[in-house]
N, C-alpha and C positions, 0 to 999 in steps of 0.2 A: 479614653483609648490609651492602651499601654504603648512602649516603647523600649525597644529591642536595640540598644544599640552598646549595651559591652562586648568588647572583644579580645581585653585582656594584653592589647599589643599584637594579636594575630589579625591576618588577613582573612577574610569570611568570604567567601562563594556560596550565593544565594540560589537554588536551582528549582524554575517553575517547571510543574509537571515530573511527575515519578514513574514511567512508563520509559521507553527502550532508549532514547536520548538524553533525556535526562539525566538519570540513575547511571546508565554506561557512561556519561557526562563527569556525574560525581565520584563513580568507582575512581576510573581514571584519575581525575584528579588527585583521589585519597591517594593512590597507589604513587605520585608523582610527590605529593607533599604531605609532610606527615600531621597529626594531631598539632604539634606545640605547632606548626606556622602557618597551616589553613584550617581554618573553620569554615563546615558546609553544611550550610540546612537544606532542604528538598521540602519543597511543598505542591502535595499532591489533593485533591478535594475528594478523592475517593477512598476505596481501602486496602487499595494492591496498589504493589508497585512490580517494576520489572517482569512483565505477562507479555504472554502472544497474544496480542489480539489477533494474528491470521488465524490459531490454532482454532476459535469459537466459534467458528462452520462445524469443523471434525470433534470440538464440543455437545456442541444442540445436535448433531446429526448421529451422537455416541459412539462413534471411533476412538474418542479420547474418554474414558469414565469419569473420571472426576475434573471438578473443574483447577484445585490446585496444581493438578501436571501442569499447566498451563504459564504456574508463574512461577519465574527462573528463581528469585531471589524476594524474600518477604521483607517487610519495615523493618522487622525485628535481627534479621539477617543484617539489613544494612545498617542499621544500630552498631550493631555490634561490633561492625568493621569501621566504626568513627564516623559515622555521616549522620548528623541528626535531623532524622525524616517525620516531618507532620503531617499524617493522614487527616481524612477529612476536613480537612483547611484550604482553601481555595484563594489565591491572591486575586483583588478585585481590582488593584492599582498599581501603578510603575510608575516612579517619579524618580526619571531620570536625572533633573538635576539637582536635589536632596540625595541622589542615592540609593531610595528606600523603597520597602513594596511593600503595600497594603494588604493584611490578608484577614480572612475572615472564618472562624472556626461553625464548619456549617453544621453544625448540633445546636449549638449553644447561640449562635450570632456575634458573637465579643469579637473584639477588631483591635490588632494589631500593627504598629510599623516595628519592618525589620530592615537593619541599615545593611550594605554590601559594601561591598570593593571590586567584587564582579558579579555578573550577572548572568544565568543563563538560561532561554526561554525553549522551554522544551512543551509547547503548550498542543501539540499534536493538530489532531482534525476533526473536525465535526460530522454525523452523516448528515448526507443532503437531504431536509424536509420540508416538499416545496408547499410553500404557499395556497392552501386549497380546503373549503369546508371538510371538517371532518375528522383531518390528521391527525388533531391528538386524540382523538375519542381511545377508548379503554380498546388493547387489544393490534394497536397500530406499532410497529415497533422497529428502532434502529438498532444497528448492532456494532459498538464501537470497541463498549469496554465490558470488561467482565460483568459489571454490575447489569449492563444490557444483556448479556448473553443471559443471566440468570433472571431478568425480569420474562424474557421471551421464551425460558424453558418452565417458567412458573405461567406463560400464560398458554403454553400449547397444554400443558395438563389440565388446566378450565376452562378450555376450549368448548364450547356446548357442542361443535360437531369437527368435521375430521377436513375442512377444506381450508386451504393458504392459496393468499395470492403474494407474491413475489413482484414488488415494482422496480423493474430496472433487470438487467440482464447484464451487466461486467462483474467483474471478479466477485463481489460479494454475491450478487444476485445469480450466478451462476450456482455460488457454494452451496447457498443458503438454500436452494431450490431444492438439492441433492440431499441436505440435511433434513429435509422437510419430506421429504419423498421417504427417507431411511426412516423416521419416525409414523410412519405410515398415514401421513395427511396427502390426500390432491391436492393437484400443485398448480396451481396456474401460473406464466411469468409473464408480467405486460412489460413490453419494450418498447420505447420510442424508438427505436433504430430500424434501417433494412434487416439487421441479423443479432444474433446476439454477441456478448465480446467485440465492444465498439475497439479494444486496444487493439484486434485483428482487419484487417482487410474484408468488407462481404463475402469473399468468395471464401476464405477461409474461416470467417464465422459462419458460414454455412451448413460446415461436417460437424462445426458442434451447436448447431440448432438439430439437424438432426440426431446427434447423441441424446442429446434432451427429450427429444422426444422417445426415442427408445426406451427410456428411463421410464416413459410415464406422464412426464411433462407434458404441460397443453402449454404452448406458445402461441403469442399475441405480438406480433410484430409491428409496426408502423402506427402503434400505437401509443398515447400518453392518457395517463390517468388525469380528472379534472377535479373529481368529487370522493369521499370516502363514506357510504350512506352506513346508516344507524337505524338501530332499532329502536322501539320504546324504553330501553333497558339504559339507552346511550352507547351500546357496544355496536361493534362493527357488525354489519349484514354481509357487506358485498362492497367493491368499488368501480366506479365507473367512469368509461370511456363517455368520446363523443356518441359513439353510436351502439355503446353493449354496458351491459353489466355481469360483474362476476363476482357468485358467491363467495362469502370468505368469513372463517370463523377468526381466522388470524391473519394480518397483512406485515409483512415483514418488507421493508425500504431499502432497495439495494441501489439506489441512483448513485451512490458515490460518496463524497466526501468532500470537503475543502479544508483550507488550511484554520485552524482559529488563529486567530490573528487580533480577536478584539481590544485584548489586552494594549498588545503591541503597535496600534492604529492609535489607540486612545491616547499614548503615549508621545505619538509623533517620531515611532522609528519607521522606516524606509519599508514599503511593501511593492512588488512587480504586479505584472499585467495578470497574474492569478492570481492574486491575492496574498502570497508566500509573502515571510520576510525574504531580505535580500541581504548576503550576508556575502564577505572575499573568501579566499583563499582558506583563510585561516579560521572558515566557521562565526569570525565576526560581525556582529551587526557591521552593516557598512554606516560609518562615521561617527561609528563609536565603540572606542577601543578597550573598552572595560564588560561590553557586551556578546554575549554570543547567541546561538540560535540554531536548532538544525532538526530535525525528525521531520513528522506532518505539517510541519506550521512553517518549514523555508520554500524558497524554488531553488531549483538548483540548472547547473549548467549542462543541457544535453552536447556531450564530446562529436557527434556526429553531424548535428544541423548547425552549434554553434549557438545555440539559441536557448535564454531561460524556460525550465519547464518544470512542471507540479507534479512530482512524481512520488504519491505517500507509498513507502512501503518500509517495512521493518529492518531490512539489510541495510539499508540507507542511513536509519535514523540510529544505528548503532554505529557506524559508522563514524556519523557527525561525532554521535558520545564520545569516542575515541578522541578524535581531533580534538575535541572540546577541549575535554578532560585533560588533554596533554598541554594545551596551550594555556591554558588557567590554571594548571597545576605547576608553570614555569618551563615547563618544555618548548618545542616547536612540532606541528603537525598544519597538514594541508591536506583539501578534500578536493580532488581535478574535479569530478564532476562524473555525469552516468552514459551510460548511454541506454539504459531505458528497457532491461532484461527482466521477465518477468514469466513465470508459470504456473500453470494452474491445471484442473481436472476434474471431468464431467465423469464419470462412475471409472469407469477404465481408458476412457481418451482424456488422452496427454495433451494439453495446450500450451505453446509458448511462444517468446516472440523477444527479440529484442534489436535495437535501433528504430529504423522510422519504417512507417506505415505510406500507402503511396501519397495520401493527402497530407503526412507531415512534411515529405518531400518535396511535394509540391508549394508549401506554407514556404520551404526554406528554400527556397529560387534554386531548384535543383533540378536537372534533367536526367533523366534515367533510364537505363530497363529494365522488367521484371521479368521474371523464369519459374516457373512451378513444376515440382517432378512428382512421379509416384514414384517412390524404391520400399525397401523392407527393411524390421530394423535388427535381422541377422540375414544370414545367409537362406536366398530362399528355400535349399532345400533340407534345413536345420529346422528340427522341430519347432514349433511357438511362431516361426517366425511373422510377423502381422503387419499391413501397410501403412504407411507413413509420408504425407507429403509435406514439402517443402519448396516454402515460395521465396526467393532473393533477390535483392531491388541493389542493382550495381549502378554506381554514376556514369552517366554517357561519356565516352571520351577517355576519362581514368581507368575507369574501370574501377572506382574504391566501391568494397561495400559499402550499403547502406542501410541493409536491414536485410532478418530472417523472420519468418514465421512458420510453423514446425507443429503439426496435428500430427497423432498416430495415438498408438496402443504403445504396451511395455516399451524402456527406453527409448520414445520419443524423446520426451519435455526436455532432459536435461543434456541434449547434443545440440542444443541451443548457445548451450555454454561456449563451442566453440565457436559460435559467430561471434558470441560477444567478444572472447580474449583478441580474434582479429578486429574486430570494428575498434576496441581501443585501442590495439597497434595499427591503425589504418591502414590494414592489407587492404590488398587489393583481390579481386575473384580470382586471378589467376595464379597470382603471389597463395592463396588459398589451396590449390589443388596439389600443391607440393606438399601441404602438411603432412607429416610422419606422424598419422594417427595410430590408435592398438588395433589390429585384424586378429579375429578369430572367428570362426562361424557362429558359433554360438552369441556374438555380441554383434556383427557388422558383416554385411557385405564385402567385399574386396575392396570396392567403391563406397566407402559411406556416403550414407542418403544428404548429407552438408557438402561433400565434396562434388558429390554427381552433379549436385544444383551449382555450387561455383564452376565446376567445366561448362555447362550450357550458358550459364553467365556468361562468362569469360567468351566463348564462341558468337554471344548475340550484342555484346560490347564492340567486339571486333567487325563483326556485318555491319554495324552502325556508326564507324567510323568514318567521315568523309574523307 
């Protein structure tokens, strides 16, 4: 086994994983210190780096044609800008205290130590594939990274007939349902849940169970899959509940995700009650100061309950990059933490939400009330204009918000945004209803549909004040 360890007198930054944390991890850094004083290698086990994976619903569903739109910046790109990136190379070890990380070139097998001076673990997340006969059979399929997205659009065109089932019902399994319906296959989606879009409230995942089904979709609610049955062939038939079965030429895995972390377990760095590492301020592994860590694979600090929580999404994990990169690169940068804003959409309904949901509120010893309106999201008698509700959960007493969630058509999703910018300045509902938002017909009500919901807030805060 060879050994990686000239440096010529430079400091080397060692970066696992070549996807949004990472790679914005190592830009950064380059952009902070130059060739003669840091050395950065990236070690990626696939053959992309810096890609959307959110874009690979609007991929397989062909909104987006090709699958290269998808990725921001190629090996070759990051080459070139000083960071030397090794595709298909996967690190199998981290020896913390040699320094080094073990990696393994997955063509070939030959194996590698490469020494550091920092380190940083950008090892994402895995999809969730639970435990059950069947799973892997030919035809069964997660969708993480591009390589997945192009195994699952090679396996819908050998598809022997035109039927998907969809396991899981939040964000991906919502997308992939859509993509799957746009490719003209029946759709079935089994859900363990009351509804679909566990990140919403039932009664607000409700309007988008029925979205779904207007699409086309056949939803299976309170249901979980136990079995994944096979033909003579070994390919997929059909999957099955306690008490049904349902055909399926393709099964596509929307349960979610967790952090990978195996690496980082093996190694004996710090992981919280999801699994995440656990990293300060500074994006550092916590207690240990040559280490960092941030995309799918940390937990981070939700600003509203106070409490660590697993939230993979892409804004986030370029984010860390930033901080990363600037702190490794000899700068200072700091990550507060989220509060947990996220959207999404079922053909033309808007989904979004961000802060806490009532059972998160409830998790974090909090009293509260909630408020759902109906308003529109222009002026209603302005052409287009289409309905829009919105539910917000104010603390008892305070009166601080706590959370928004926000279903509609055109310009729903993203007047989400202005709960978030208050939930991070901890307004309050009422401190809310002053906002000097933009009115015109064509865009808003007089009352925007966010504002009307913090007035009734703010009124049912005040009834429930002793």
């Amino acid at each position: 086994m060879s050994v990686d360890g000239g440096r010529d007198g430079r400091r080397r930054l060692v970066v696992i994983g070549g996807d949004a944390a990472g790679m914005s991890a190592a830009s950064q850094a380059r952009r902070m210190s130059g060739p003669e004083e840091l050395e950065i290698v990236a070690f990626e086990r696939g053959r992309f780096t810096s890609y959307s994976a959110c874009g690979i619903p609007y991929w397989v569903g062909g909104d987006v044609p090709e699958r290269d739109q998808l990725v921001a910046r190629t090996p070759a790109e990051h080459r070139a800008r000083g960071i030397d990136v090794r595709t298909r190379t996967e690190v199998v070890e981290i020896d913390v205290a040699g320094q080094r990380v073990r990696a393994r070139d997955v063509d070939s097998g030959a194996e590698s130590w490469t020494s550091y001076d920092g380190l940083v673990i950008g090892t994402g997340a895995r999809p969730v594939r639970p435990d059950m006969p069947g799973v892997d059979a030919p035809g069964v399929h997660g969708v993480q990274t591009l390589d997945d997205g192009e195994a699952l659009l090679d396996s819908l065109e050998r598809a022997p007939g035109r039927r998907a089932v969809v396991v899981g019902a939040g964000y991906i399994g919502v997308e992939m349902a859509e993509a799957l319906i746009n490719r003209g296959f029946e759709v079935t989606v089994v859900n363990r849940g009351r509804e679909p879009m566990s990140t919403l409230d039932p009664d607000m995942g409700r309007m988008v169970h029925g979205a779904m089904e207007g699409l086309g979709i056949t939803m299976v609610n309170d249901a979980e899959v136990t079995r994944v049955l096979t033909g003579e062939d070994g390919r997929i038939r059909a999957v099955a509940t306690e008490g049904a079965e349902y055909p399926a030429d393709v099964v596509v895995l929307g349960i979610g995700v967790r952090p990978e972390t195996s690496l980082a377990r093996a190694a004996g760095l710090p992981v919280g009650a999801h699994g995440g590492l656990l990293t300060d301020l500074a994006m550092r592994v916590r207690g240990h100061g040559n280490i960092w860590a941030g995309g799918d694979c940390v937990e981070v600090l939700n600003l509203v309950s106070g409490q660590e929580q697993y939230v993979p999404l892409g804004t986030h994990a370029n984010k860390h990059g930033q901080v990363i990169g600037t702190n490794a690169g000899g700068g200072y940068a700091t990550f507060p933490g989220v509060v947990g804003t996220a959207v999404s959409k079922v053909c033309d309904l808007e989904i979004a939400r961000t802060g806490l949901r009532e059972k998160d509120a409830h998790r974090a010893g909090l009293r509260f009330e909630t408020v759902t309106i109906e308003s529109t999201s222009r002026a209603g008698y302005y052409p287009g204009a289409s309905p829009m509700t919105v539910k917000m959960l104010a603390e008892r007493g305070t009166g601080r918000l706590l959370g928004v969630q926000i279903v509609g058509r055109e310009g729903a999703a993203k007047r989400v945004d202005i709960a978030a910018v208050a939930l991070t300045a901890r307004m309050t509902v009422q401190q809310m209803t002053s906002l000097d938002l933009g009115y015109a017909p064509p865009f808003s009500p007089v009352w925007d549909p966010v504002l009307v919901a913090a007035r009734k807030a703010t009124a049912k805060v005040r009834a429930g004040r002793p």
